[in-house]
C-alpha positions, 0 to 999 in steps of 0.5 A: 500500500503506497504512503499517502502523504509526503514524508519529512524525509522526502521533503528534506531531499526535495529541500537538499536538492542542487540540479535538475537531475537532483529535483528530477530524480527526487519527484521521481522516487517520490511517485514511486514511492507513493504508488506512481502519483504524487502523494495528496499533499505534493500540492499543499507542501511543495508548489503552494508552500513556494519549496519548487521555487525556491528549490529550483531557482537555487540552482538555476532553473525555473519552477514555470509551467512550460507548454513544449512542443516537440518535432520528430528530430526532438527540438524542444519550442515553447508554445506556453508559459504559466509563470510560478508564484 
């Protein structure tokens, strides 16, 4: 049976994080871990409490909600971005 909420360990890690592949491999375990989803409270305790942006602007990158196409060679082109709060 997968855990239901975020545990302190798992956001300790999410905290800790220094790269994408970092917070990528973090989100992953994370939905591993809680039956392929994220748990009920990923909402509440990581976007909604600012931890993705302030996590992820730390080391460069951005907590934005990016709308992506990509073409058959694999180029990746913005169509679409939802800024973070």
């Amino acid at each position: 049976m997968p855990i239901e909420n975020l545990t302190d360990a798992e956001l300790a890690r999410l905290e800790a994080c220094k790269s994408d592949d970092d917070w990528n491999q973090a989100c992953l375990d994370v939905k591993k871990t809680h039956g392929g989803a994220y748990p009920s409270d990923w909402y509440a305790k990581v976007i909604a409490t600012g931890l993705v942006k302030r996590v992820v602007e730390g080391f460069g990158g951005s907590a934005d909600i990016s709308l992506v196409t990509i073409d058959k060679d694999g180029k990746r082109t913005t169509v679409a971005r939802v800024p973070a709060k």
